[in-house]
TORVO-252414 format. One record per residue (C-alpha): chain; x, y, z. Coordinates in steps of 0.5 Angstrom, whole numbers, plus 500, padded with zeros to 3 digits. Example, Ala and Ser with C-alpha at 12.3 -4.5 7.8 and 13.67 -1.06 7.14 Angstrom:
residues 2
- A|525|491|516
- A|527|498|514
***
This chain:
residues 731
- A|487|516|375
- A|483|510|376
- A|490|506|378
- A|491|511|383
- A|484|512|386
- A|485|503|387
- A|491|503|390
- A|489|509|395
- A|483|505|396
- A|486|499|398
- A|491|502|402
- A|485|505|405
- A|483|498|406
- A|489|495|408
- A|490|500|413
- A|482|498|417
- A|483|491|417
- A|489|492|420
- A|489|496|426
- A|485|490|430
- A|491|486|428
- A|496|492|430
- A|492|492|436
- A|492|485|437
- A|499|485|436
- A|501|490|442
- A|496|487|447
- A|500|481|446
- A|506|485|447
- A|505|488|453
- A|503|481|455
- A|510|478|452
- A|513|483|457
- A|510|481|463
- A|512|474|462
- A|520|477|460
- A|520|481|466
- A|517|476|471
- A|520|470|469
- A|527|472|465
- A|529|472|458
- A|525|466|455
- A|519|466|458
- A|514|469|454
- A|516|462|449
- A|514|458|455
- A|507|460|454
- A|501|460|449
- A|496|465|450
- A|490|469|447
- A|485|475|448
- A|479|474|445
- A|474|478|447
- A|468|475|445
- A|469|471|451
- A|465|475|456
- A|458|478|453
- A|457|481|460
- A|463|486|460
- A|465|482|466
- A|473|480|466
- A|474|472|463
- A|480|467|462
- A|481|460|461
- A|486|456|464
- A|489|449|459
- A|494|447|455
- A|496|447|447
- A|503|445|443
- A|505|442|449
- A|506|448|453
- A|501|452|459
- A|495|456|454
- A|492|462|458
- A|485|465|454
- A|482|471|457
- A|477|476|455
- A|482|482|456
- A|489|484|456
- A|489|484|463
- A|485|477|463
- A|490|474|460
- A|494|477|466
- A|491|475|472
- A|490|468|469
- A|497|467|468
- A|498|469|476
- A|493|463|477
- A|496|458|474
- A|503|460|477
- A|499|459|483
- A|495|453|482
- A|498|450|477
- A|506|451|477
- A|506|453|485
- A|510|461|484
- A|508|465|488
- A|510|472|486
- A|509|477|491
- A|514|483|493
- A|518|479|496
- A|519|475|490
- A|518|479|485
- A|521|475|480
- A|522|467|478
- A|527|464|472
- A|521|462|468
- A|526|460|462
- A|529|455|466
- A|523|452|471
- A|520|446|469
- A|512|449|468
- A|507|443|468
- A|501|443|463
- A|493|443|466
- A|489|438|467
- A|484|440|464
- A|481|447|462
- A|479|452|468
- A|474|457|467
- A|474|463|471
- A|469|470|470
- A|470|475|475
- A|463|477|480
- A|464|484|480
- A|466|489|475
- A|472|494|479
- A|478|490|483
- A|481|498|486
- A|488|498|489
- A|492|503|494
- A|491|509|499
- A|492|516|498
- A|497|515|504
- A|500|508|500
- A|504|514|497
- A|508|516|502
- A|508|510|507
- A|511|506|501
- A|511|508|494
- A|515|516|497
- A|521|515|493
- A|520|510|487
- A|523|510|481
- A|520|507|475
- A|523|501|475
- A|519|499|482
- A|513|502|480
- A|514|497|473
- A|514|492|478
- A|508|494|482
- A|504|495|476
- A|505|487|474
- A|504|485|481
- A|497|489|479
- A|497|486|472
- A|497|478|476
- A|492|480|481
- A|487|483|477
- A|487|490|479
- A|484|494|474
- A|481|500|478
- A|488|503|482
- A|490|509|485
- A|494|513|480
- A|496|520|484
- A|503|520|482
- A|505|528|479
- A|500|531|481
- A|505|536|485
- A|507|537|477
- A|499|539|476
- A|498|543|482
- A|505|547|480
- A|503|549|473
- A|496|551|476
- A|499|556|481
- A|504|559|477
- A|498|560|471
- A|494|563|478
- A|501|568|479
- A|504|565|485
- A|510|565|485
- A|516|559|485
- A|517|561|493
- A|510|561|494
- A|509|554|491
- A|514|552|495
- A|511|553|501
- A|505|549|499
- A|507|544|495
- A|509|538|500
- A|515|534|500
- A|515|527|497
- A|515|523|503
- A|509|528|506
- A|504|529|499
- A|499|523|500
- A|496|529|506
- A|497|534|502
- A|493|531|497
- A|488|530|502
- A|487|537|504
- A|490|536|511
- A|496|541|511
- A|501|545|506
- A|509|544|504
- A|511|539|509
- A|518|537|507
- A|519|541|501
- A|522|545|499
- A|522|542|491
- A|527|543|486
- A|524|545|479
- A|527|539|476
- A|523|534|481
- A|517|536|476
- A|520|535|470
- A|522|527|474
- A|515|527|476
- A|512|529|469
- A|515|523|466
- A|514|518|471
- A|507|519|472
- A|506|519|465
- A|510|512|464
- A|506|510|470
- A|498|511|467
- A|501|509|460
- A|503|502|462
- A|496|501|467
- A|492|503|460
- A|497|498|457
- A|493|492|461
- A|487|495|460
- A|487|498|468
- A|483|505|468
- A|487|509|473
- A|483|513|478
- A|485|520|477
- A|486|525|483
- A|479|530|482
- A|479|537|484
- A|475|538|491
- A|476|544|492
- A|483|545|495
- A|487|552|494
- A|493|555|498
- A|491|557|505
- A|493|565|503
- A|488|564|497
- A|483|569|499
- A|488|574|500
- A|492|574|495
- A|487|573|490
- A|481|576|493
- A|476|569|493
- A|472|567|498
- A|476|562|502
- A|474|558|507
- A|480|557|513
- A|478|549|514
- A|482|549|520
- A|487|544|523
- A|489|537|522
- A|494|534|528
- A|497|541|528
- A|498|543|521
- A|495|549|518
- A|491|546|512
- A|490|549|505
- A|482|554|505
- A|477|551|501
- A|474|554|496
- A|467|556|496
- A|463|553|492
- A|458|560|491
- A|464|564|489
- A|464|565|482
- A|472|562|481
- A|471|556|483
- A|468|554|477
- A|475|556|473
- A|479|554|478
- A|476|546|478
- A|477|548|470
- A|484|551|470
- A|486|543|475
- A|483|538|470
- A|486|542|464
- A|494|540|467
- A|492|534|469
- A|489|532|463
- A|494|534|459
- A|499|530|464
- A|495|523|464
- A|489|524|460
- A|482|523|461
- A|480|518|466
- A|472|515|467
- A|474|515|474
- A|476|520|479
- A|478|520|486
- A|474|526|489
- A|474|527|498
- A|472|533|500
- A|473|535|508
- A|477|529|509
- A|479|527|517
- A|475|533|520
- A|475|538|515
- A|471|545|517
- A|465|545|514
- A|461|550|519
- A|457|555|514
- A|459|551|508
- A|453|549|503
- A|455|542|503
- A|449|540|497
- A|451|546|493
- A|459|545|494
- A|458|537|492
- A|455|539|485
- A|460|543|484
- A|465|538|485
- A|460|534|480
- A|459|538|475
- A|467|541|475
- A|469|533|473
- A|463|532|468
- A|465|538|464
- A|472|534|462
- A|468|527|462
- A|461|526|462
- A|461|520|463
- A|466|520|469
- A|465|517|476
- A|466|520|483
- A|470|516|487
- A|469|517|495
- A|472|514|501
- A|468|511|505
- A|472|515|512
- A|471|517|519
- A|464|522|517
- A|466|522|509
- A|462|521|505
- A|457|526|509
- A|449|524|507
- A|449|530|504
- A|453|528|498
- A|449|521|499
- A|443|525|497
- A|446|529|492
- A|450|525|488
- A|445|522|483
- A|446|514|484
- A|450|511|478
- A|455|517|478
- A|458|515|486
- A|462|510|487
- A|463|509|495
- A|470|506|498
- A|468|502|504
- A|476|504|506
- A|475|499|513
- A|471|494|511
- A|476|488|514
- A|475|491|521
- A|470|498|522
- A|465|497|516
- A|460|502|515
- A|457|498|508
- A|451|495|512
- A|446|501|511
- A|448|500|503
- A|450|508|501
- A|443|510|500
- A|443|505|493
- A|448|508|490
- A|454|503|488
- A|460|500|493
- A|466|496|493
- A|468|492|500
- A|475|493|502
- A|481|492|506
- A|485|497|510
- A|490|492|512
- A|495|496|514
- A|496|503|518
- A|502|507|517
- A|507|502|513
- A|508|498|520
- A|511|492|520
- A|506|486|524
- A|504|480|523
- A|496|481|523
- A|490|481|520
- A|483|479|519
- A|482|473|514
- A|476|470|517
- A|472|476|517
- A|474|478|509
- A|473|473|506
- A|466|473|510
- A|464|479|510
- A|465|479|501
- A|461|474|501
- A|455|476|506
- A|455|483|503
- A|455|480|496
- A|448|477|497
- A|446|482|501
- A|448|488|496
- A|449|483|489
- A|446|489|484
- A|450|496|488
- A|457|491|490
- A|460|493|484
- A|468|491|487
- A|473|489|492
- A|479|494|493
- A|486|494|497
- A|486|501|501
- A|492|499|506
- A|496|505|508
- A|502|502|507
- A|504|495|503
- A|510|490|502
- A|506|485|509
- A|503|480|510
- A|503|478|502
- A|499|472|504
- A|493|477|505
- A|493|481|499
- A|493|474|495
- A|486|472|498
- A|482|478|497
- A|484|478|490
- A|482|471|489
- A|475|472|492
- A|472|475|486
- A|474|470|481
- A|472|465|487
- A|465|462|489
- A|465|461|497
- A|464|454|498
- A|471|455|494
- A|475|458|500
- A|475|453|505
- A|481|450|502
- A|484|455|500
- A|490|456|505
- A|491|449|504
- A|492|451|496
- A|496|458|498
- A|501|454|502
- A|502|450|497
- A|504|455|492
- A|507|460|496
- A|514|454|498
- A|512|449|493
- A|511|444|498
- A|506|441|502
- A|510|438|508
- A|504|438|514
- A|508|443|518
- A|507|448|514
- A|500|448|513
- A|500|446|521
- A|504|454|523
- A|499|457|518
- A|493|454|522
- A|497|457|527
- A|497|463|525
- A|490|464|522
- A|487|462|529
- A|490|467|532
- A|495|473|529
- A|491|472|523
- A|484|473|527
- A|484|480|529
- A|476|481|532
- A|478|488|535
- A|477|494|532
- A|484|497|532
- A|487|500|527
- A|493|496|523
- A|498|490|527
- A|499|490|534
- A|505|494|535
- A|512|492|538
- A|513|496|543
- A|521|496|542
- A|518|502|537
- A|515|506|542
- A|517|513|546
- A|519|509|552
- A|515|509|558
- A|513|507|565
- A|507|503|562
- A|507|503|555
- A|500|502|552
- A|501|503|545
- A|507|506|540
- A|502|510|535
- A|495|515|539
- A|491|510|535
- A|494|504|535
- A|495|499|541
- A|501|494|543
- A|497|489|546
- A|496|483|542
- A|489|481|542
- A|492|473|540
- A|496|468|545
- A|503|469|544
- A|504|462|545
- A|501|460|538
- A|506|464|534
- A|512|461|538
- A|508|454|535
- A|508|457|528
- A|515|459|529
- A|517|452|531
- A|514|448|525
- A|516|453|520
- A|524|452|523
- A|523|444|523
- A|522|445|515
- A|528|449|514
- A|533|444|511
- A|529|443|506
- A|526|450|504
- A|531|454|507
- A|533|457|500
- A|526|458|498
- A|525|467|497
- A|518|466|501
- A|520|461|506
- A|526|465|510
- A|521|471|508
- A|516|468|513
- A|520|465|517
- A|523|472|518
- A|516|476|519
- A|513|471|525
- A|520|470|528
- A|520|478|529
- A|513|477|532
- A|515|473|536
- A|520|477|539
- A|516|483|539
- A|512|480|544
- A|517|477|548
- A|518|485|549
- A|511|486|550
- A|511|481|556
- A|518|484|559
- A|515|491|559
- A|509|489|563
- A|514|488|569
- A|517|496|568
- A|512|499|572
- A|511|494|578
- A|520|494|579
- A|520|502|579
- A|514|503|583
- A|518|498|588
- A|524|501|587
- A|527|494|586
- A|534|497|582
- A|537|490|581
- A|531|489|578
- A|530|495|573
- A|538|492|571
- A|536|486|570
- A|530|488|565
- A|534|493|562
- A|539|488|560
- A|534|483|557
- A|529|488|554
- A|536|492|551
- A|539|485|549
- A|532|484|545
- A|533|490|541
- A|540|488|539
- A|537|482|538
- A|531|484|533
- A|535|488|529
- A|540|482|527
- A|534|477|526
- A|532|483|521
- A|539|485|518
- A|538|478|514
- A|533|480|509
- A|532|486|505
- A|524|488|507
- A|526|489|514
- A|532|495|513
- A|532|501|514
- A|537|502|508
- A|532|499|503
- A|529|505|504
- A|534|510|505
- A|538|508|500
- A|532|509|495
- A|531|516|497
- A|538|517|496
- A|538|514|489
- A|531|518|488
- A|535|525|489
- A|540|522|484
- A|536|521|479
- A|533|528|480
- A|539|532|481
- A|545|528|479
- A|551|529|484
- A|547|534|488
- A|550|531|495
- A|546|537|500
- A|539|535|495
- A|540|527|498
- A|542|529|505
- A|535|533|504
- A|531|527|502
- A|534|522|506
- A|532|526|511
- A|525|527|509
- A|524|519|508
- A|527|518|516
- A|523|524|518
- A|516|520|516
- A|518|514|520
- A|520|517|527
- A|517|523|528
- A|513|525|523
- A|512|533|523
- A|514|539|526
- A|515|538|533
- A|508|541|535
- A|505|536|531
- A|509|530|533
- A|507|531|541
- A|501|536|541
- A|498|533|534
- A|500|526|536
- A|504|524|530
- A|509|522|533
- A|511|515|532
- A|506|514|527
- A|509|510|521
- A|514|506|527
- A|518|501|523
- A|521|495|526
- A|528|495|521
- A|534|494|522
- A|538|500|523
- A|532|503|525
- A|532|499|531
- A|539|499|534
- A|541|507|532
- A|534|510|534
- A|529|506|538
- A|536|502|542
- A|538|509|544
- A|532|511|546
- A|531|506|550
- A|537|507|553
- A|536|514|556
- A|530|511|558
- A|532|506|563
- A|539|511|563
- A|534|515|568
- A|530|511|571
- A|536|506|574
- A|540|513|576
- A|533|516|579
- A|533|522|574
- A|527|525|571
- A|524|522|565
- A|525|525|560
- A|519|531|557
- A|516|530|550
- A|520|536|547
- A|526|532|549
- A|525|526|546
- A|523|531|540
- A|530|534|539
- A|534|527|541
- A|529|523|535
- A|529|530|531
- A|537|530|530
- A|537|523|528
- A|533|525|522
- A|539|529|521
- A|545|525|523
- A|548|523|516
- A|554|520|519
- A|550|514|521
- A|550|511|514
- A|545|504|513
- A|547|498|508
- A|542|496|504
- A|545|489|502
- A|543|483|507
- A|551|479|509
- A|547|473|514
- A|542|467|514
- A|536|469|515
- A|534|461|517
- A|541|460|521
- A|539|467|526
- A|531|466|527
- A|534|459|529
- A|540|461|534
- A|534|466|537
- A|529|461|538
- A|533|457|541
- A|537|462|545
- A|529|465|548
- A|525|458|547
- A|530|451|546
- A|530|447|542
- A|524|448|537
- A|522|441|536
- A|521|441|543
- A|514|446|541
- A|512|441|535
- A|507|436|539
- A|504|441|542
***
């Protein structure tokens, strides 16, 4: 018996001193995995790293930079530490810049120079967040997991430890609905498509896009689940969709509660909204957290927007409806946090004065352009951000003086209530150049920042050729230098619904550039006079691809202008002429644009289409069906209500191959077709019912594999419309 019971104890003992290994053991491994992923087979026995948490007594992330046994040494306080410092020396010492563009780098094979010296870097504030309800359908829509295990180490290298992670919350709302006693039918009806669901989420409308199959829940189910598994991996903590009250329009009715109609959004009837003083609500918020807990567990953080854009609040008791909110998210974690955006009315002063201080966490979605921090949030804490993209459009643009300004100076204004910074962009994949700055900032002091172009570009072609650096001076002076308030890129009128005067291709946006265009056409130049040696560089035709189609797209803008003048002087020869031109730009766009993957519209179809096949093997009608649903978003959005009288129309313009010549091309066409032939132009519903039956034209079939040069082209069409670039280079 004594042998016994000291054999059990010292299993027992064995097994408590052990678990720190075993724990040890799979951070290493998910570190490990990084690196194979990232850099190929081989990669993690390039490195040496550790996580010691010992490194960071105030909680606040911590990693070293140096070297040991002959190779690059990496220390951090955190998994996720250990991440974001190999992302830094990548970038700083090893000059790989990974980015979605370049996702990837032969690690095994590249030659990766050891530190000088030991770098220490601690992070200043505590939360790096990460997407946008809206990032869900303008971009991650049609996502399988391997695009999404790419995401996720993107957020690894970058420091993102707060992301958004929405994915699968169609799966809980449709186990929530049929334990209600809605039937399948019924839940089609508002459960929205996948290209769509980001405003569903958001309470704006119901079932858009859907119908969808049974099996789309059980792909979602595990997507999600893989999803949140590998962000708590690296130690991230996923914001959780919270429940805001949000139940079917017809909910009053068919279940007998006291549902408010909250109105319209842009022509789409949105879901009710349950009152807080109805005795259900408790139950329902209840019934929610239960699938999505069982979905992805308990998180400490939970993304909670009530009322979002508009919503109707008349009769409502606001105070009351914020506490039960609160308290319906505190019975599944006490210790969990209400995160909010910071958006058009949200959050309301009431929900300020209700929420206690320590239990908010405010999203200053737009700081970049439309800050609303400077009257701090009645106390309570915030995070800077940046909401540098609207709608996934492609442009060139953004405000790289006044982010790193505006971090800094809300930092020392606000040093105990700046718990964070955050990128909020509505779509992704742009101007990486951006995204890599602000996530710098927080492990960066300000005096740092003002050589940090210099260091970036040096990182981003592995090379210092002082072209280089003189485009993106450039660039930083003018496109990259946005001090409207506009609502993303300037927007390329080649997009637009043609028109007499076109003033904008998106309602909120605008086609005017608020920059010169000439400094692109510089910008242009130089990076052309590298292209001999830099041509096979991922990053560099990358670049040189993006500010070349800017530049195009302003040369657009300019022929447009003289539309208005030509018609009103009846001069038909000169119509002809410009139609010629502005045609032949078009054309001229989308060959430029068929040379790299980002900017085809094949990239996007084929992954709808793949999606579907992943869900419904072999199911040509279910791939029709989604491919539809991914065209649909980027042309006419909605319904046809919602596209003219709600606006939508044109929302998420896309300048991609494809796109441009089968779609805008054509609409353009028809446009000059009438104006030249003294016909009339044609309404609203009829550009509906032509750019609607695009969305259903599956003959049309989009590559997704480049077959050119992406420098050779950018090359012969600057020449073509400017000469020869060296011309440009004294200037």
């Amino acid at each position: 018996m004594y042998t016994i019971l000291k054999r059990f104890f010292l299993l027992l003992s064995v097994m408590f001193l052990s678990t720190p290994l075993i724990a040890t053991a799979q951070r290493d491994t998910i570190i490990a995995g990084l690196l194979e992923r990232i850099g190929g087979r081989g990669a993690a026995e390039r490195f040496v790293w550790e996580i010691r948490p010992e490194m960071s007594p105030t909680g606040c992330d911590v990693f070293e930079i140096a070297s040991r046994d002959g190779k690059p040494y990496v220390a951090g306080s955190s998994a996720l530490a250990v991440a974001t410092g190999i992302g830094w020396y990548l970038n700083h010492t090893a000059c790989v810049n990974l980015t979605w563009n370049r996702p990837h780098a032969d690690l095994a094979r590249l030659t990766l120079p050891l530190p000088k010296g030991k770098e220490r870097r601690e992070a200043r504030v505590a939360w790096r967040y990460y997407l946008n309800y809206c990032t869900f359908s303008y971009s991650t829509a049609f996502w399988d997991w391997e695009r999404w295990q790419q995401e996720i180490d993107w957020m690894a290298l970058h420091g993102v430890n707060m992301p958004l992670a929405a994915v699968g919350t169609d799966v809980v709302w449709r186990n929530v609905l049929h334990e209600l006693g809605y039937t399948q039918a019924e839940i089609d009806r508002f459960i929205a498509g996948p290209a769509h669901q980001a405003w569903w989420l958001m309470n704006n409308l119901e079932g858009w896009g859907g119908p969808n199959p049974e099996q789309w829940y059980a792909a979602r189910e595990r997507l999600a689940r893989k999803i949140v598994e590998r962000m708590r991996a690296f130690g991230m903590e996923p914001v959780l969709p919270g429940y805001a009250g949000m139940v079917p329009a017809d909910a009053g009715e068919k279940l007998d509660w006291d549902v408010k109609d909250a109105g319209n959004w842009c022509g789409f009837r949105r879901p009710g909204f349950l009152l807080p003083t109805d005795p259900h609500f408790a139950s329902m918020a209840a019934l929610y957290y239960k699938y999505l807990t069982r979905l992805v567990g308990v998180s400490s953080l939970y993304s909670i927007d009530p009322f979002h854009e508009g919503g109707n609040t008349a009769g409502v008791d606001l105070p009351a409806a914020y506490r039960a909110i609160e308290q319906a998210m505190l019975r599944v974690n006490p210790s969990a946090r209400w995160v909010v955006q910071s958006w058009n009315e949200n959050p309301r002063p009431e929900c300020l004065r209700t929420i206690q201080s320590g239990r908010l966490i405010v999203l200053d979605l737009f700081s970049d352009g439309q800050p609303k921090w400077h009257d701090g949030y009645g106390g309570h804490d915030w995070m800077f951000c940046m909401l540098h993209n609207f709608g996934g459009r492609v442009g060139v643009h953004g405000r790289y003086r006044a982010v790193i300004d505006g971090y800094y100076d809300a930092l020392s204004r606000y040093p105990s209530t700046l718990k964070g910074i955050g990128a909020t962009p509505e779509g992704i994949e742009t101007n990486p150049m951006l995204y890599d700055m602000l996530f710098e900032l927080p492990w960066r002091s300000e005096d740092e920042m003002g050589g940090w172009l210099e260091a970036y570009v040096k990182a981003r072609y592995g090379s210092s050729r002082p072209e280089l650096l003189k485009a993106w001076d450039a660039l930083t002076g003018s496109v990259y230098d946005c001090r409207t308030r506009q609502q993303g890129a300037t927007e390329s009128v080649m997009c637009a619904r043609p028109s007499l005067d076109v003033r904008s291709v998106s309602t909120w946006s605008t086609a005017q550039p608020y920059y010169q265009a000439d400094s692109l056409v510089k910008a242009a130049a130089l990076l052309l006079a590298c292209g001999h040696s830099l041509r096979s560089s991922d990053n560099f035709t990358y670049d040189l691809t993006d500010v070349m189609r800017q530049v195009l797209a302003d040369s657009a803008y300019a022929l447009s202008r003289q539309i208005a003048p030509a018609a009103r002087q009846k001069d038909t020869a000169a119509l002809r002429r410009l139609r010629d031109s502005f045609l032949q730009l078009i054309l001229d766009q989308d060959r430029l644009l068929a040379n790299r993957p980002e900017f085809m519209l094949g990239r996007w179809t084929s992954a709808a289409r793949h999606l579907a096949d992943e869900v419904c093997p072999g199911d040509a009608r279910y791939a029709d069906e989604m491919e539809r649903n991914a065209r649909t978003l980027i042309t006419v959005w909605g319904t046809e209500t919602a596209a003219n009288a709600g606006g939508l129309h044109d929302y998420a313009n896309r300048e991609w191959a494809g796109l441009l010549r089968d779609f805008h091309y054509v609409r353009w066409q028809r446009f000059f077709d009438a104006l030249i032939g003294g016909k009339p132009l044609p309404a609203p519903g009829e550009w509906y019912e032509m750019e609607e039956g695009w969305t259903r034209n599956f003959s049309l079939c989009y590559a997704d594999v480049p077959q050119g040069d992406s420098y050779d082209v950018a090359h012969a069409l600057f020449c073509k419309y400017f000469g020869n670039p060296s011309a440009f280079l004294g200037k």
